[in-house]
C-alpha positions in Angstrom: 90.3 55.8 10.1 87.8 58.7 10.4 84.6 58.7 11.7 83.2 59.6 8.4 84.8 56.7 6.3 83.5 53.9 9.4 80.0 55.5 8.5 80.4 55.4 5.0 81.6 51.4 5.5 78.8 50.9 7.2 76.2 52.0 5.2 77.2 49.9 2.1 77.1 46.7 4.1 73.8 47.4 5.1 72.6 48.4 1.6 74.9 45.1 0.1 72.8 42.6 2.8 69.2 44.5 2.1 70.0 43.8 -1.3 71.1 39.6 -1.0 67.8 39.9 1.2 65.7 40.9 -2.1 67.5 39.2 -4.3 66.7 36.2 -2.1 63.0 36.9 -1.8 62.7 37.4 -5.4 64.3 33.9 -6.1 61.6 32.2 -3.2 58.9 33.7 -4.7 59.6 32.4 -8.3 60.5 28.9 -6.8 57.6 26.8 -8.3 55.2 25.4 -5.6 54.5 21.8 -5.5 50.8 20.4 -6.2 48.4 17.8 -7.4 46.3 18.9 -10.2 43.0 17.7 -11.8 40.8 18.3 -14.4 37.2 19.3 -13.9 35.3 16.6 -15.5 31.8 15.2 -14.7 30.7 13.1 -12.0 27.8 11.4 -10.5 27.1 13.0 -7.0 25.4 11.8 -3.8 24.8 13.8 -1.2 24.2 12.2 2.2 24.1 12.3 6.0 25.5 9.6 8.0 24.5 9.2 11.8 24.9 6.1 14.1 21.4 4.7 16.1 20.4 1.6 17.2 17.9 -1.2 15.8 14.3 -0.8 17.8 11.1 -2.7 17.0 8.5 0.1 15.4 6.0 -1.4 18.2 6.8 -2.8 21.4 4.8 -2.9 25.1 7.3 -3.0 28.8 4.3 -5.6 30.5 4.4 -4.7 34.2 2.1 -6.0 37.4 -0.8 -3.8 38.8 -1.1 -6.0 41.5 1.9 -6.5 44.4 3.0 -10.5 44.5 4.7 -13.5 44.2 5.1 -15.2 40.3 3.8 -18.7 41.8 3.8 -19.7 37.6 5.8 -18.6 34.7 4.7 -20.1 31.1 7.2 -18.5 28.8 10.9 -17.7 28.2 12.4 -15.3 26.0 12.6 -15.4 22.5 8.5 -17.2 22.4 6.3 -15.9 19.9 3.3 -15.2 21.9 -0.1 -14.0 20.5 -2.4 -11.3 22.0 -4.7 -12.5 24.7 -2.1 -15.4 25.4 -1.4 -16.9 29.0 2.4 -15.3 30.6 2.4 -15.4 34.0 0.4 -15.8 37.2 0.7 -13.7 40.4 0.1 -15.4 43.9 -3.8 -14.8 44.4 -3.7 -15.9 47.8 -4.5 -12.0 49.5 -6.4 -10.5 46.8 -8.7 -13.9 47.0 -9.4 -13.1 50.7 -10.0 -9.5 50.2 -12.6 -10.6 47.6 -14.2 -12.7 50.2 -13.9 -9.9 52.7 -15.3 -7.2 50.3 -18.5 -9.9 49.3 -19.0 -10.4 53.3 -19.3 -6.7 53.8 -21.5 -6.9 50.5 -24.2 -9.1 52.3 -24.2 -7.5 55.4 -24.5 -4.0 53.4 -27.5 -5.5 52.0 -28.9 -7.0 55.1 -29.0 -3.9 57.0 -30.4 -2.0 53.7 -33.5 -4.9 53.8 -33.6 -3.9 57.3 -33.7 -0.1 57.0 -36.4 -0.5 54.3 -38.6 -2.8 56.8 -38.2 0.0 59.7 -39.0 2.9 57.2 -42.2 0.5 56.0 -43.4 0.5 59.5 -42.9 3.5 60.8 -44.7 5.5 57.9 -47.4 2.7 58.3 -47.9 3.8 62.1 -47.6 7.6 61.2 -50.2 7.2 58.4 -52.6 5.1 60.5 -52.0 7.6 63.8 -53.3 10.7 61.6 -56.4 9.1 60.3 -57.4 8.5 63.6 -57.0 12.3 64.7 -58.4 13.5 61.7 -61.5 11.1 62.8 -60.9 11.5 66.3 -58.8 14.4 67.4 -58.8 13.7 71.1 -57.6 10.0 70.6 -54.2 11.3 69.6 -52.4 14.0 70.7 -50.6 16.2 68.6 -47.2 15.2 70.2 -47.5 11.8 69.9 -48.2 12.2 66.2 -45.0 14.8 65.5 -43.0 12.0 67.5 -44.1 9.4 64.6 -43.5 11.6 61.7 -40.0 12.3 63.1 -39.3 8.3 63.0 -40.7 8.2 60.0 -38.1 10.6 58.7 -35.2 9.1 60.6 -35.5 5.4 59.0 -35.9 7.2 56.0 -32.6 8.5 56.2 -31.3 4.6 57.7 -32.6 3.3 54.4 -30.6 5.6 52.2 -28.0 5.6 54.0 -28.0 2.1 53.7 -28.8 1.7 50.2 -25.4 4.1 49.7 -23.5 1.3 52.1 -24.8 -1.1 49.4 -23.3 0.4 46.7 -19.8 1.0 48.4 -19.7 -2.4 48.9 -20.5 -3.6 45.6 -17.9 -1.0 44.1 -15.7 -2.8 46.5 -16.1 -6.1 45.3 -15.6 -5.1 42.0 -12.6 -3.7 42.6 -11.5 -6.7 44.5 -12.6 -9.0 41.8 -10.4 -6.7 38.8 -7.4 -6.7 41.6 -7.7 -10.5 41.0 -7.9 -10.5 37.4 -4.6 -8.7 37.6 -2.6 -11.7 39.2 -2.9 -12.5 35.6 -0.8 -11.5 33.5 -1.5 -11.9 29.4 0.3 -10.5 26.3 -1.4 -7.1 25.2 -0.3 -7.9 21.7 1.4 -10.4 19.4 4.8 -10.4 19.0 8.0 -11.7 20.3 9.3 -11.9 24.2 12.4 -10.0 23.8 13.1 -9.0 27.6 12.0 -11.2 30.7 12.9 -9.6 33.7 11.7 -12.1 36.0 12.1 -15.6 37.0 9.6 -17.9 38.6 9.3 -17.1 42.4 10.4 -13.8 42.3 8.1 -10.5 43.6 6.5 -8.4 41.3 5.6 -4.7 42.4 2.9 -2.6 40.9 4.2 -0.4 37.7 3.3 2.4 39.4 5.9 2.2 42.3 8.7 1.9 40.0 8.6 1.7 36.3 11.8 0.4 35.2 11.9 -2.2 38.0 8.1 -3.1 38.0 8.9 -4.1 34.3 8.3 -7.8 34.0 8.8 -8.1 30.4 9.1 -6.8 26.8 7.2 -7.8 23.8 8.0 -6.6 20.9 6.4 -6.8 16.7 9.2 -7.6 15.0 7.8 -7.2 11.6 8.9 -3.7 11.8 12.1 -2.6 12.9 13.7 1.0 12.6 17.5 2.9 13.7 16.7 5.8 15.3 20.1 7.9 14.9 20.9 10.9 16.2 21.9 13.8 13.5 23.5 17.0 14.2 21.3 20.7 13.5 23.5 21.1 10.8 22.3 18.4 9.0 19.1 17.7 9.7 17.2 20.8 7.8 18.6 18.5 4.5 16.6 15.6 5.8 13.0 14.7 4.5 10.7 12.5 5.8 11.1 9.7 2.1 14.0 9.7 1.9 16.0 7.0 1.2 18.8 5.1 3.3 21.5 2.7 3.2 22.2 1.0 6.8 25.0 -1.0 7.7 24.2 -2.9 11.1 27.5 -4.2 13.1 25.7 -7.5 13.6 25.7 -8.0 9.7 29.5 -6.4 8.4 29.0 -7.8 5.0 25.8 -6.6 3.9 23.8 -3.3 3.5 20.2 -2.9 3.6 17.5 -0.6 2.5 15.7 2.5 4.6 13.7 5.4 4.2 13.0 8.1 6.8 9.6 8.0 8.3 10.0 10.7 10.8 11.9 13.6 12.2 11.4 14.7 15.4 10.7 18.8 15.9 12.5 18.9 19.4 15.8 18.4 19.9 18.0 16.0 21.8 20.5 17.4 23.8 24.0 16.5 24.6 26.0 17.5 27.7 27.5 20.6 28.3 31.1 20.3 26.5 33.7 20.3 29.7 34.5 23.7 30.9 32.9 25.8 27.9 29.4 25.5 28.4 28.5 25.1 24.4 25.9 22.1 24.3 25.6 20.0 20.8 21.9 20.2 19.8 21.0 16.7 17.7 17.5 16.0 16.7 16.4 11.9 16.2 15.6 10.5 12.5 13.7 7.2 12.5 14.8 5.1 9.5 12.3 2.3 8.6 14.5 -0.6 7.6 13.1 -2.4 4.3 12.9 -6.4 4.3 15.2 -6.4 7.3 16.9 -10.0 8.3 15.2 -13.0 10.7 18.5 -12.9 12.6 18.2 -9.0 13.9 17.9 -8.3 17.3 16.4 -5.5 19.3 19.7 -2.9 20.6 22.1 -3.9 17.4 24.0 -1.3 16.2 23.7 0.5 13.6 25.0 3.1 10.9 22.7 4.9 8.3 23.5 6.9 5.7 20.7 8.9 4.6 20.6 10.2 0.6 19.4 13.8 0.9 20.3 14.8 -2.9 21.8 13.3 -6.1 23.1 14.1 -9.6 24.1 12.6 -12.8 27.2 13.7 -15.0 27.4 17.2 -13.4 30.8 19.0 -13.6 32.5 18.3 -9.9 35.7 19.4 -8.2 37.1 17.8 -5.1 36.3 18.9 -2.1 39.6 19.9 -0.9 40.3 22.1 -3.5 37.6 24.8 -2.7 39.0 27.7 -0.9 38.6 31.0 0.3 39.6 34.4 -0.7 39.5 37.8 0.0 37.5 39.9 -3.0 40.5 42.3 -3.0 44.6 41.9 -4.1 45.7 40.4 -0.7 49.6 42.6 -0.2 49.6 41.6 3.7 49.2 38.4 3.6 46.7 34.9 2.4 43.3 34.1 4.6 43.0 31.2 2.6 40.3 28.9 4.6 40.3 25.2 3.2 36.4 24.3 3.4 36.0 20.8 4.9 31.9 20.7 4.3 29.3 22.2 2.3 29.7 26.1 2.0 27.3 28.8 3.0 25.6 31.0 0.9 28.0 33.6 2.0 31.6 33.6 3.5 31.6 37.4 4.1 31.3 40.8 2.6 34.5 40.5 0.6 35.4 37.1 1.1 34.5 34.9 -2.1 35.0 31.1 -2.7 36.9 29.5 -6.0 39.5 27.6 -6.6 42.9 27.9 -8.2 42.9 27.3 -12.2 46.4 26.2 -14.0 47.3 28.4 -16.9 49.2 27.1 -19.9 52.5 28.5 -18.2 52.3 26.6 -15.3 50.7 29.8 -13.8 47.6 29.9 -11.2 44.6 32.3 -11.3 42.2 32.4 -8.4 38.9 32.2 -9.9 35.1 32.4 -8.3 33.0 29.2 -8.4 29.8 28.9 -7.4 28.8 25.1 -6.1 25.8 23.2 -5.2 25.9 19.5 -3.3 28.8 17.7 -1.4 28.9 14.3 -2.5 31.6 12.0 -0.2 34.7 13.4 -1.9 33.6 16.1 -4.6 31.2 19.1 -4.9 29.3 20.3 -7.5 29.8 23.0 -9.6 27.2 25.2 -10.8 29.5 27.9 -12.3 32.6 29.2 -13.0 34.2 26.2 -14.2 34.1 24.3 -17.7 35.0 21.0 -18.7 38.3 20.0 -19.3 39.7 22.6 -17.1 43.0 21.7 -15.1 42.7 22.8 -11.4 44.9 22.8 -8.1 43.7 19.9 -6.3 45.6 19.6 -3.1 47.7 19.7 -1.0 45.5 21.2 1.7 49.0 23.0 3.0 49.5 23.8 -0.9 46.3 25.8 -1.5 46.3 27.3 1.9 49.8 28.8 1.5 48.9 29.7 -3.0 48.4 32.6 -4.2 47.5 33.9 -7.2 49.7 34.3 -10.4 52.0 32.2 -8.5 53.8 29.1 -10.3 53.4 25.4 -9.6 54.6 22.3 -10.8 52.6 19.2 -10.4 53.8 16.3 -8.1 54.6 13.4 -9.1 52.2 10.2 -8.6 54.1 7.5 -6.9 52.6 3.8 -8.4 51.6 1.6 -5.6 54.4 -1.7 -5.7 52.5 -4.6 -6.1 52.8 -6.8 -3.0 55.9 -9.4 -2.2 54.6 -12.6 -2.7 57.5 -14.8 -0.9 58.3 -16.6 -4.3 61.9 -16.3 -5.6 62.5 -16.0 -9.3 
């Protein structure tokens, strides 16, 4: 066999497999691909942010000692309803007591020595005054030294007395703050509510709150009239969040029951997380403060809880689920599909060419990619401000399927499979 001829055999097997290659490309890309379809119908959408807190007391007080001691009594426990002004606990008086007594010691002797002072500065100006009428009478019966000498102790126990007068006042500012230092060693409730915290047992040492706050906490009272979540919500979120609006929470202590909240505030700086592990992006999350209306008897201060904030709503508005939103390019894509599946609410823009729709089933089984425009994400559905109209059958999942469409391409629509009822165990 010439070279020619192996050449020539050659080139037809290539041309014969580029050939099965088409003919099996063009047989894929007429297969049908699977879907689940839905019609565009309305809904009634709520739009909401969920974010997990914990139960706190609008108004609370951490009670601490000013005053180093011993508890020598302890009148209540925790869980007591106490009111404002009310008796809670007394600190050993024994060394502030003596420095009282020490402080209003010094007091009397300050004042002793100021009579004393006074008396000296009577007499000498009394001597001085008396020693110059004489030389103005009689100039030789006094000399001009001995008169200076008297107006200089004159001067000088006028400077005793004041200085005296100033040791008065030291000591009584010492004695009051002796007496207020006693007034400490007891403690009572700065405002009605219920003891929810008690730190400290009868017999144990309290330490001044300025040494140490959190262990110079003796106990916590808290107005449990009003209780709030605060919870912590993302910076993606929290610019749909106004101060009104309402809540439903769902506390951990209480499974089978919901209960009403609004938002009372929103706090303008953020909380932030720690640094994610080796990237350095931090989560910025800003707190909420849910009021909780008519909360129960039962709740406690630290329970957790789950709210779920209603930023928007609607009422019989065209919707399509969530899933089925997608993302194209503005262009006939020949390369390839950049289809993006959006999992939340959209921006106002994707991209330049980029444009968001959906796939719409034709009476042929055929899909069309067509623009939507959309407004709120309820739980499961968005809604649709254009594009769409009622009645329309769209490609609603699966997320693989609508990643992988493309347009003009056929489907056929999976079949639902009907949940068995259960086996009850009965025969027959």
């Amino acid at each position: 066999m010439t070279k020619g001829v192996k050449f020539g055999i050659g080139g037809v097997v290539v041309i014969a497999v580029a050939a099965l290659a088409v003919i099996s490309a063009k047989k894929n890309s007429t297969k049908p691909v699977e879907v689940r379809t839905e019609a565009v119908e309305a809904r009634d959408l709520v739009a909401s942010v969920t974010a997990s807190g914990q139960i706190q007391p609008r108004t609370k007080v951490d009670v601490s000692a000013d005053v180093t001691g011993k508890i020598v009594r302890l009148s209540v426990k925790e869980g007591d309803i106490v009111k404002k002004g009310q008796f809670l606990l007394q600190i050993d008086p024994e060394q502030v007591t003596a420095a009282l007594q020490r402080s209003e010691a010094f007091l009397a002797s300050s004042r002793a020595q100021s009579a004393q002072s006074r008396a000296s500065l009577l007499q000498a100006q009394r001597n001085y005054e008396r020693s110059l009428k004489i030389k103005q009478q009689s100039p030789e019966l006094v000399s001009d030294e001995q008169l200076e000498q008297l107006k200089t102790q004159a001067d000088v126990n006028k400077e005793l007395a004041a200085a005296a007068s100033f040791s008065v006042d030291q000591a009584v500012a010492s004695v009051r703050d002796a007496r207020q230092a006693l007034n400490r060693t007891t403690i009572t409730a700065p405002m009605s509510g219920k003891i929810t915290r008690l730190n400290v047992e009868e017999g144990e040492t309290a330490i001044m709150g300025t040494l140490n706050k959190d262990a110079a906490t003796l106990m916590t009272i808290s107005d449990m009239s009003v209780l709030e979540t605060k919870v912590k919500v993302d910076e993606t979120d929290v610019a749909r969040i106004s101060v009104g609006d309402s809540a439903l929470i769902q506390i951990d202590a209480f499974p089978d029951t919901t209960f009403v909240g609004r938002v009372v505030e929103i706090s303008n700086s953020s909380v932030t997380k720690s640094a994610a592990a080796n990237t350095g992006d931090q989560a910025i999350d800003y707190e909420v403060r849910v009021e909780l209306v008519n909360p129960p008897q039962d709740t406690r201060p630290d329970f957790s809880a789950t709210a779920k904030i209603v930023t928007a709503s609607r009422t019989k508005v065209l919707s399509i689920p969530i899933i089925a939103l997608t993302v194209r390019e503005n262009e006939n894509l020949p390369n390839g599909d950049s289809a993006v599946t959006v999992g939340r609410q959209p921006a106002k823009e994707v991209g330049k060419r980029d444009v968001e729709g959906v796939f719409v089933v034709g009476t042929d089984n055929k899909v069309s990619f067509r623009p939507v425009k959309v407004g709120i994400a309820g739980e499961r559905h968005f809604e649709v401000l254009d594009g769409l109209k009622s009645g329309e059958t769209i490609v609603a999942g699966t997320y693989q399927a609508i990643r992988e469409l493309k347009d003009g391409a056929m489907i056929k629509t999976a079949k639902v499979e009907e949940k068995k009822a259960p086996a009850t165990g009965k025969k027959p």
